[in-house]
N, CA, C and O atoms as a GROMACS GRO file, in nm:
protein
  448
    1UNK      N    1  11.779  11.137   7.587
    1UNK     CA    2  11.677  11.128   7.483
    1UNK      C    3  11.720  11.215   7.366
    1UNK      O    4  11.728  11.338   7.359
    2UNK      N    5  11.745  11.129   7.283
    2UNK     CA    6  11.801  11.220   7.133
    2UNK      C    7  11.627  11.246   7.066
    2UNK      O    8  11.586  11.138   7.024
    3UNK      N    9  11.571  11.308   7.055
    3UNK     CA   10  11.482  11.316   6.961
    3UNK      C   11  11.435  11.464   6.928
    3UNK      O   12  11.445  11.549   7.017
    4UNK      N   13  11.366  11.509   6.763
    4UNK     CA   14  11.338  11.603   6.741
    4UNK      C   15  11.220  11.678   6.788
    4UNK      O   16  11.125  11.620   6.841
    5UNK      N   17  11.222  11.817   6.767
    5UNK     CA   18  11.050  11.851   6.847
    5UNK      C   19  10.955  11.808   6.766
    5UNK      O   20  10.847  11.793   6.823
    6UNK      N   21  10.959  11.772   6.605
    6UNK     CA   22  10.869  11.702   6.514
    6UNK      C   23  10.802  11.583   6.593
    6UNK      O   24  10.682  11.569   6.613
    7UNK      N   25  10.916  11.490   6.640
    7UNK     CA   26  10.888  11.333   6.664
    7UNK      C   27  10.850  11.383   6.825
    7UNK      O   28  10.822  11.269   6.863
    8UNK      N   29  10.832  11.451   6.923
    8UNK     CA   30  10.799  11.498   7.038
    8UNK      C   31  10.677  11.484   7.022
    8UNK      O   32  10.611  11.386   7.058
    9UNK      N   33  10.612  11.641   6.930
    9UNK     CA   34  10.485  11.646   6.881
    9UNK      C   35  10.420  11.491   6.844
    9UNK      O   36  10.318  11.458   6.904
   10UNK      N   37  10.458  11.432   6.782
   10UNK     CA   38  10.398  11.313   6.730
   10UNK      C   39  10.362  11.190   6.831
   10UNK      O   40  10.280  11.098   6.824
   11UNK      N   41  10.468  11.232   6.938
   11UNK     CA   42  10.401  11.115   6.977
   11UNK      C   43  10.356  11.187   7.130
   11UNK      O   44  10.363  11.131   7.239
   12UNK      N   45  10.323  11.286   7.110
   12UNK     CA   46  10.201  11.312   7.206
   12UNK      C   47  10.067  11.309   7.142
   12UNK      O   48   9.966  11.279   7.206
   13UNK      N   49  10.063  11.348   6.988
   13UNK     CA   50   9.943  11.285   6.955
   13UNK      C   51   9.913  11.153   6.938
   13UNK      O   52   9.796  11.118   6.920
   14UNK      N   53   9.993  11.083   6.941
   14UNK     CA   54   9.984  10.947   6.937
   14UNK      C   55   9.897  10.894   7.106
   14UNK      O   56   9.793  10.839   7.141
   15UNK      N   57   9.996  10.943   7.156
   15UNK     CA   58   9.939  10.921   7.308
   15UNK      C   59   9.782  10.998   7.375
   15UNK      O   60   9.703  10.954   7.459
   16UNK      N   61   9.781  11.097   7.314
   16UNK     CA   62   9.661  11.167   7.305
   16UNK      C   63   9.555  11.083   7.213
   16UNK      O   64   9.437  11.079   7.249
   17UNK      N   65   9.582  11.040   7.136
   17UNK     CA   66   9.482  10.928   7.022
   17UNK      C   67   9.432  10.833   7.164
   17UNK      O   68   9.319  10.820   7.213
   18UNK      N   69   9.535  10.788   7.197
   18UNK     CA   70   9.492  10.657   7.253
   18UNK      C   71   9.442  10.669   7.410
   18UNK      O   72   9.396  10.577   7.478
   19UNK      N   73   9.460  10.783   7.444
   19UNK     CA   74   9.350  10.813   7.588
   19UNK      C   75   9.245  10.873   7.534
   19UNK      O   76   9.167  10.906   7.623
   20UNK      N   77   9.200  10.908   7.407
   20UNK     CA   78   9.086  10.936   7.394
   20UNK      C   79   8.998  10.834   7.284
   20UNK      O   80   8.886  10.844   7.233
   21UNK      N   81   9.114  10.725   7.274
   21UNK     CA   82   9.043  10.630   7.249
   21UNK      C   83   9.036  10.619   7.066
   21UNK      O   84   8.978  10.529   7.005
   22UNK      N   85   9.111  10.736   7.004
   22UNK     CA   86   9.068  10.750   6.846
   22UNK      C   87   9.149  10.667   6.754
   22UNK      O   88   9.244  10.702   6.683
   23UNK      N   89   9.098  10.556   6.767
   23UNK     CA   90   9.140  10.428   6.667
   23UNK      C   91   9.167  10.520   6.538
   23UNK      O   92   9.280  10.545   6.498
   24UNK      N   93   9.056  10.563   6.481
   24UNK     CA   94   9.019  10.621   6.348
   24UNK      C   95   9.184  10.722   6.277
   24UNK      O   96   9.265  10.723   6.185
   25UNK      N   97   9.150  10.783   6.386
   25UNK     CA   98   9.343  10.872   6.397
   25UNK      C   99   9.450  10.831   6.422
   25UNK      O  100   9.555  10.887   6.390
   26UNK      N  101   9.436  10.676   6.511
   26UNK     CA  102   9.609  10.601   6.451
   26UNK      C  103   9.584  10.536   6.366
   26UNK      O  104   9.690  10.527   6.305
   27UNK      N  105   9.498  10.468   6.307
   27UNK     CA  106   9.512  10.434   6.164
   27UNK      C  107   9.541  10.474   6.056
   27UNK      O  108   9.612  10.420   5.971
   28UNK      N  109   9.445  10.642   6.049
   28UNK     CA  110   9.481  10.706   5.935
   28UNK      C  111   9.650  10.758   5.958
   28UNK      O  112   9.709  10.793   5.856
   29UNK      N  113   9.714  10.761   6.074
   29UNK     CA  114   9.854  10.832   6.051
   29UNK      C  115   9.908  10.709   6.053
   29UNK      O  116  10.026  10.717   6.088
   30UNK      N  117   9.869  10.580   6.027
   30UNK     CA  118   9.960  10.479   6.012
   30UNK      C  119  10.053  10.398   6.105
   30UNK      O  120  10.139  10.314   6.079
   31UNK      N  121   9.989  10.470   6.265
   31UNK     CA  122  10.070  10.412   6.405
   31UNK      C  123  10.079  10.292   6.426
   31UNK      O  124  10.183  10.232   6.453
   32UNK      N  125   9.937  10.234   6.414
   32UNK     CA  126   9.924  10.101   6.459
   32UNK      C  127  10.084   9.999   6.442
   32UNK      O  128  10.140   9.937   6.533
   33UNK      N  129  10.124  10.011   6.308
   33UNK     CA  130  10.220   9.943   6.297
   33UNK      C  131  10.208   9.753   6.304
   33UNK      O  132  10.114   9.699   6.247
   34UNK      N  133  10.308   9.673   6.376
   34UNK     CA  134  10.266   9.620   6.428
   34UNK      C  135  10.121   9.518   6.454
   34UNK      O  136  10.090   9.410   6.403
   35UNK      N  137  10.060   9.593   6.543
   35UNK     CA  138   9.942   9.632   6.611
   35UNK      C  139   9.832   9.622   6.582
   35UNK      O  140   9.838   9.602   6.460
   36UNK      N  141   9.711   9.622   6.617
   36UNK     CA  142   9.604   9.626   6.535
   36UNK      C  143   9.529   9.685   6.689
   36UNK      O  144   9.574   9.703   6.802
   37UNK      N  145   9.358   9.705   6.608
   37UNK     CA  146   9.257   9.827   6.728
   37UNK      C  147   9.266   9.719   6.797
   37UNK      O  148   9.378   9.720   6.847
   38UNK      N  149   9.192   9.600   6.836
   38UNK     CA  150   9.164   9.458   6.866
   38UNK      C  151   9.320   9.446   6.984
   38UNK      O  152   9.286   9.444   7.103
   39UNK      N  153   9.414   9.442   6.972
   39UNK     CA  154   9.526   9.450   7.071
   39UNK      C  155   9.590   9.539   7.148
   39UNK      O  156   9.667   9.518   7.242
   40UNK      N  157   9.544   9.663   7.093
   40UNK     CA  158   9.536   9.790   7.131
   40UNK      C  159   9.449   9.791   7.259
   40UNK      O  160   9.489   9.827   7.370
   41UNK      N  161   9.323   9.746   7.228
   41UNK     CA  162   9.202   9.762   7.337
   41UNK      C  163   9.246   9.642   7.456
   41UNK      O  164   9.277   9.652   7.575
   42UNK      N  165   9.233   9.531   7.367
   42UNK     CA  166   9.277   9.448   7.490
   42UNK      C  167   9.341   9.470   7.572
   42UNK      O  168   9.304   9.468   7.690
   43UNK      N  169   9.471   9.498   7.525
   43UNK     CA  170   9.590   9.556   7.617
   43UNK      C  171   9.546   9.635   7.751
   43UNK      O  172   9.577   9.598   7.865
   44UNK      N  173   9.458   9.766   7.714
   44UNK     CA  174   9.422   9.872   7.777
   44UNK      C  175   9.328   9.827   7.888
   44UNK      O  176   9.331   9.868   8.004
   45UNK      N  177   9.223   9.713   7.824
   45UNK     CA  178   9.142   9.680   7.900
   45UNK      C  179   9.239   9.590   8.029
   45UNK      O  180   9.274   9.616   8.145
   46UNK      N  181   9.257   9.468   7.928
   46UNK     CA  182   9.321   9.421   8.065
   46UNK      C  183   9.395   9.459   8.178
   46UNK      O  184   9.417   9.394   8.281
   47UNK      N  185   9.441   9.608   8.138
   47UNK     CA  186   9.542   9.674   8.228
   47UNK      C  187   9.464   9.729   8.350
   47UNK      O  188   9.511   9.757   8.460
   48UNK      N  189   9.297   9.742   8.296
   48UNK     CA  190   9.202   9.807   8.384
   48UNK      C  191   9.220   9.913   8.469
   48UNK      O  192   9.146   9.920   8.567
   49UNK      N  193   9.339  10.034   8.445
   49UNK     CA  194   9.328  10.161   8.439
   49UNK      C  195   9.305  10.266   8.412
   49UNK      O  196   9.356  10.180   8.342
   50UNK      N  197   9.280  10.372   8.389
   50UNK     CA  198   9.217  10.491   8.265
   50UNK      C  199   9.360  10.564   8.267
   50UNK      O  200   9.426  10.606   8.362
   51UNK      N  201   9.389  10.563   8.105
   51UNK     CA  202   9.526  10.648   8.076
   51UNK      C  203   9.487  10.780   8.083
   51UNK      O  204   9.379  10.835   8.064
   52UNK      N  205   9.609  10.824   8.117
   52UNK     CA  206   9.550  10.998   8.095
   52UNK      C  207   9.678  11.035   7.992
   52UNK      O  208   9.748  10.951   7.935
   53UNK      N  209   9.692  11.168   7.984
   53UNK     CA  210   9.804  11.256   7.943
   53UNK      C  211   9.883  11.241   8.036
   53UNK      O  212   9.832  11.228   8.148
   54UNK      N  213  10.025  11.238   8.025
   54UNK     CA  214  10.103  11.240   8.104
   54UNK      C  215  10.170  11.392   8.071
   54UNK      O  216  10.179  11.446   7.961
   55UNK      N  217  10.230  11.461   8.249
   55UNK     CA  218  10.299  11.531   8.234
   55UNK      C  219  10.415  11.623   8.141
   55UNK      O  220  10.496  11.555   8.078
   56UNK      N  221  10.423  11.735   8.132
   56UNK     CA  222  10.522  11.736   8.025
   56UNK      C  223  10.664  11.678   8.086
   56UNK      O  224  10.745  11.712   8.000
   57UNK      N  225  10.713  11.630   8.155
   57UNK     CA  226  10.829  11.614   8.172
   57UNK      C  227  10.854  11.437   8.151
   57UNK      O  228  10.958  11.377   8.179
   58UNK      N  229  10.732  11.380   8.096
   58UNK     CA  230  10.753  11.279   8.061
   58UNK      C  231  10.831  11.241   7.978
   58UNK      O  232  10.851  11.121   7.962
   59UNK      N  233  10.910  11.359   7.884
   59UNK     CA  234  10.968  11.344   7.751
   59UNK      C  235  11.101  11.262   7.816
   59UNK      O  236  11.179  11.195   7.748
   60UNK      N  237  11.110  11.278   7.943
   60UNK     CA  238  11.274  11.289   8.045
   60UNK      C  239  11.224  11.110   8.033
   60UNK      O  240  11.333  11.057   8.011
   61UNK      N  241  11.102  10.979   8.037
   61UNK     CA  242  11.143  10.906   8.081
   61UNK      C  243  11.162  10.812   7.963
   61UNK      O  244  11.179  10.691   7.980
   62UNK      N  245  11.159  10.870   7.843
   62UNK     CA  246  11.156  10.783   7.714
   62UNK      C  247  11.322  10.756   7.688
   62UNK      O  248  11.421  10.822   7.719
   63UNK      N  249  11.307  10.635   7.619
   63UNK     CA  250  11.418  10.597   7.636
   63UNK      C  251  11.426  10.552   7.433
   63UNK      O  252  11.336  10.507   7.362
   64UNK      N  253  11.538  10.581   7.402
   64UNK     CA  254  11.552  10.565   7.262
   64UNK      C  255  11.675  10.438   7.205
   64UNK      O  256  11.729  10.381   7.300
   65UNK      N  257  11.696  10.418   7.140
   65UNK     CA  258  11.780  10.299   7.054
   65UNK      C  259  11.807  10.315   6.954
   65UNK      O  260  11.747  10.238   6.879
   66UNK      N  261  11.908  10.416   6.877
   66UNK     CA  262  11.949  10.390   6.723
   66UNK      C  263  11.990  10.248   6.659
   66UNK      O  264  12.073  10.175   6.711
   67UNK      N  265  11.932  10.223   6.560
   67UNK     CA  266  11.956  10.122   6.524
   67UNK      C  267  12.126  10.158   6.439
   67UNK      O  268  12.158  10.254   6.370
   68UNK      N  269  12.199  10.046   6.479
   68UNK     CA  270  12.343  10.064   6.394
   68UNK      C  271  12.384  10.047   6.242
   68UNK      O  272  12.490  10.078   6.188
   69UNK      N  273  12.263   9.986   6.183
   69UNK     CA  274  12.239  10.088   5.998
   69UNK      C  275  12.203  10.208   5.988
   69UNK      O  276  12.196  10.264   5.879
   70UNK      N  277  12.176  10.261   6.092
   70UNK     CA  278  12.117  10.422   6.083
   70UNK      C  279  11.996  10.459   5.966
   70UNK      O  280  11.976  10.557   5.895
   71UNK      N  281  11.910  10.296   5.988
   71UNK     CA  282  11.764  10.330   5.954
   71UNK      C  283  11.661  10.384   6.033
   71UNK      O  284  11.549  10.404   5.984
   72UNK      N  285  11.691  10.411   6.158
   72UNK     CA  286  11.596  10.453   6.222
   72UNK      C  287  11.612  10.400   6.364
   72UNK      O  288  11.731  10.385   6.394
   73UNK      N  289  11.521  10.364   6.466
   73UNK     CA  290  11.527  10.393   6.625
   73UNK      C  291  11.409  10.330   6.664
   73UNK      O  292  11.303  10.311   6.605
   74UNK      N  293  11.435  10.311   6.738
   74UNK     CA  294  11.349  10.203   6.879
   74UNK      C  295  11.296  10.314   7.016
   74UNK      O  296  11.382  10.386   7.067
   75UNK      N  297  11.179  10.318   7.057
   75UNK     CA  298  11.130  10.390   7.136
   75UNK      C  299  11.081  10.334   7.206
   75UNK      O  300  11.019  10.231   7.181
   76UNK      N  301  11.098  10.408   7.369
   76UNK     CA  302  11.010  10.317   7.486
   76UNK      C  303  10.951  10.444   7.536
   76UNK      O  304  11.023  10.535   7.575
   77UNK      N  305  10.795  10.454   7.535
   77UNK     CA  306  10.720  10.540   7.625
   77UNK      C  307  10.648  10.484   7.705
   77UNK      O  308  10.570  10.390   7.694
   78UNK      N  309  10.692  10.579   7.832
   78UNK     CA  310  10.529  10.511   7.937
   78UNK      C  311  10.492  10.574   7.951
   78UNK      O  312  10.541  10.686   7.969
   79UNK      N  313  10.327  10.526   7.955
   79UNK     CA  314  10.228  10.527   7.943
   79UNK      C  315  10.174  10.578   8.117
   79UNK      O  316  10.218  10.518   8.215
   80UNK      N  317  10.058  10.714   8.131
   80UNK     CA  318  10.031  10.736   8.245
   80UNK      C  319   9.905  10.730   8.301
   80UNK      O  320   9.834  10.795   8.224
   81UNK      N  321   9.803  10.669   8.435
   81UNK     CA  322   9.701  10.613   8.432
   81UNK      C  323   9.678  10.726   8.550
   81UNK      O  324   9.754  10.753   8.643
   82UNK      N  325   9.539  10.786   8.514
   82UNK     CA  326   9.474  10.831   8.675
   82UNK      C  327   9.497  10.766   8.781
   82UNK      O  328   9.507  10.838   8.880
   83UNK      N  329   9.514  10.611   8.804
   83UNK     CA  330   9.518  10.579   8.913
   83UNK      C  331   9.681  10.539   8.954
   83UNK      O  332   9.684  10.448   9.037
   84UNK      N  333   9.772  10.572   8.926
   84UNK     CA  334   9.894  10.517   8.962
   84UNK      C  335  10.000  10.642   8.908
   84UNK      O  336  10.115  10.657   8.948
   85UNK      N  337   9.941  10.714   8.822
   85UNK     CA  338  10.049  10.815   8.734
   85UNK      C  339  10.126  10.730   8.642
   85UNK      O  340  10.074  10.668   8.550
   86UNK      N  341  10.282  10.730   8.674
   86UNK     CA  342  10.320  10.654   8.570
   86UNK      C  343  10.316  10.538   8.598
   86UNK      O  344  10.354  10.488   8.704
   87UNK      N  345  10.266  10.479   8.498
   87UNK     CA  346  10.238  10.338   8.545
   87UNK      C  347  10.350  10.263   8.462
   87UNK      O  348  10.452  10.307   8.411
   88UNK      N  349  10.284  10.101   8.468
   88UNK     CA  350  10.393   9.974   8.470
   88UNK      C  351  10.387   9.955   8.250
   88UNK      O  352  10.470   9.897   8.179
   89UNK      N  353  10.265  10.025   8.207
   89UNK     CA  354  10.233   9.988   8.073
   89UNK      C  355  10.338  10.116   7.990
   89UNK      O  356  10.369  10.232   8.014
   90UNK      N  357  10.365  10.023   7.889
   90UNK     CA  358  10.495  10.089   7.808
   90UNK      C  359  10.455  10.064   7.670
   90UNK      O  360  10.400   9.956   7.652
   91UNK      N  361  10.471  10.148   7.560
   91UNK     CA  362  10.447  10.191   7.398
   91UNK      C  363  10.576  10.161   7.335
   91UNK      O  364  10.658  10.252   7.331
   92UNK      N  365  10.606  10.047   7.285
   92UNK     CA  366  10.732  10.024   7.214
   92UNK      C  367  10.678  10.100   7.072
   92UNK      O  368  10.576  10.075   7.009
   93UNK      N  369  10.769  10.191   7.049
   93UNK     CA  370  10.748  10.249   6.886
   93UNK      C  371  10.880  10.249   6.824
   93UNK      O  372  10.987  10.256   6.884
   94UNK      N  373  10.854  10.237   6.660
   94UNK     CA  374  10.971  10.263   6.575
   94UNK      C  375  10.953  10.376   6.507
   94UNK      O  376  10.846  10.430   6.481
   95UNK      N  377  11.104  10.426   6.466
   95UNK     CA  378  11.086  10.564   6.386
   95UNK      C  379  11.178  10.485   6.294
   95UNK      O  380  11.293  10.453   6.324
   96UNK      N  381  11.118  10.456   6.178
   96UNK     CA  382  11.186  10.462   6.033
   96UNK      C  383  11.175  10.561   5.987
   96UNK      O  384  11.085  10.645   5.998
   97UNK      N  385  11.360  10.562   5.873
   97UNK     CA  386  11.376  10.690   5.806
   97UNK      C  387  11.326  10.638   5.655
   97UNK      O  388  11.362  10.538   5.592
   98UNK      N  389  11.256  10.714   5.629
   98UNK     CA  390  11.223  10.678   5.500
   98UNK      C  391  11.224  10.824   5.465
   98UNK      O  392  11.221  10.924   5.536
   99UNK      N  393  11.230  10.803   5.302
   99UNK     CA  394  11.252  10.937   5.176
   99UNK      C  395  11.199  11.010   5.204
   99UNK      O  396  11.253  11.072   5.295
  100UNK      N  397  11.119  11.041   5.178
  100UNK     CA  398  11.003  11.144   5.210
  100UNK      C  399  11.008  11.177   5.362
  100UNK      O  400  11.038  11.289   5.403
  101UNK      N  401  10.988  11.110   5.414
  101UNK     CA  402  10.989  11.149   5.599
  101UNK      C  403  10.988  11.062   5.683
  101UNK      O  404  10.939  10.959   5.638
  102UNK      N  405  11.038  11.051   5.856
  102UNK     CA  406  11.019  10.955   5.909
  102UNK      C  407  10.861  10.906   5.946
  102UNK      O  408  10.756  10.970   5.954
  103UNK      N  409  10.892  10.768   5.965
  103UNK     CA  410  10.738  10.692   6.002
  103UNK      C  411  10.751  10.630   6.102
  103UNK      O  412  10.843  10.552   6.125
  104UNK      N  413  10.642  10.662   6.190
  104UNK     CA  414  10.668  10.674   6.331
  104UNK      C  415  10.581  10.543   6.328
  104UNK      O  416  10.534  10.538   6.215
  105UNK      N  417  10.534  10.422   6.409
  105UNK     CA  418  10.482  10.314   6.448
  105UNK      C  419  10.478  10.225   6.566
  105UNK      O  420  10.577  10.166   6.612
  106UNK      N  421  10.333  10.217   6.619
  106UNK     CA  422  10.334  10.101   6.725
  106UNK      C  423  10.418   9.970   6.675
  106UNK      O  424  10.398   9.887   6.587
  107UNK      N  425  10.529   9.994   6.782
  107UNK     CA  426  10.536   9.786   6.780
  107UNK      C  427  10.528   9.671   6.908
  107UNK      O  428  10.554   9.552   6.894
  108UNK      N  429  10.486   9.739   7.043
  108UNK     CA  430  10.421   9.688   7.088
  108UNK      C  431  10.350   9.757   7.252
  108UNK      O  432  10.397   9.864   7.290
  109UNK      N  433  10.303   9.727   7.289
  109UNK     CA  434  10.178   9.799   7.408
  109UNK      C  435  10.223   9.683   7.507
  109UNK      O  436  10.194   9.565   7.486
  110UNK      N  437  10.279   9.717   7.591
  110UNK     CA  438  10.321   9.626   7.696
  110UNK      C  439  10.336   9.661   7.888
  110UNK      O  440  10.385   9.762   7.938
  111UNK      N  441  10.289   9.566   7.949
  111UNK     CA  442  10.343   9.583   8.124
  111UNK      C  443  10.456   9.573   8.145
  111UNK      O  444  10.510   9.490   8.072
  112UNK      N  445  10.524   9.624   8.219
  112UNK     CA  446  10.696   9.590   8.240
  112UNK      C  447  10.651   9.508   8.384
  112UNK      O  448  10.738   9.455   8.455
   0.00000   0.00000   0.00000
């Protein structure tokens, strides 16, 4: 896992947004991406587990992808449920480099 403690931080709040459910806070930081609340929920619902926080050593199961223009990177997080721990549901995100700073984004909420 190549990543900075900036983009660490970020996407534990990201993941923290979304076990506590705060649409309002990935929108305003622009996560959704992708995505929208409406597929977000579905997703979650249909999965019919309750996410929690996952462990800190979860950082060990993310898996990353530089893209070969060296615009930025492909992210796989999973996602962890009270009833199973880590479970089968996975957070595809992108980190674009843009000027000002990278922009981190859902691109897709998925079961493996």
């Amino acid at each position: 896992m190549n990543i900075d403690k900036h983009l660490e931080i970020e996407i534990i709040e990201l993941i923290d947004a979304l076990v506590k459910g705060d649409h309002a806070k990935i929108s305003e930081r622009n996560w959704y991406g992708r995505l929208n609340k409406e597929h977000v929920e579905s997703k979650l619902s249909e999965y019919g587990n309750t996410l929690i926080l996952p462990p800190n050593s979860f950082l060990e199961k993310i898996d990353t992808y530089n893209y070969s223009d060296g615009s930025g990177m492909a992210i796989d997080v999973p996602l962890w449920t009270q009833e199973e721990g880590m479970s089968d549901l996975t957070i595809s995100l992108e980190l674009l480099y843009k000027e000002s700073k990278p922009a981190l984004q859902m691109t897709d909420l998925r079961i493996l």
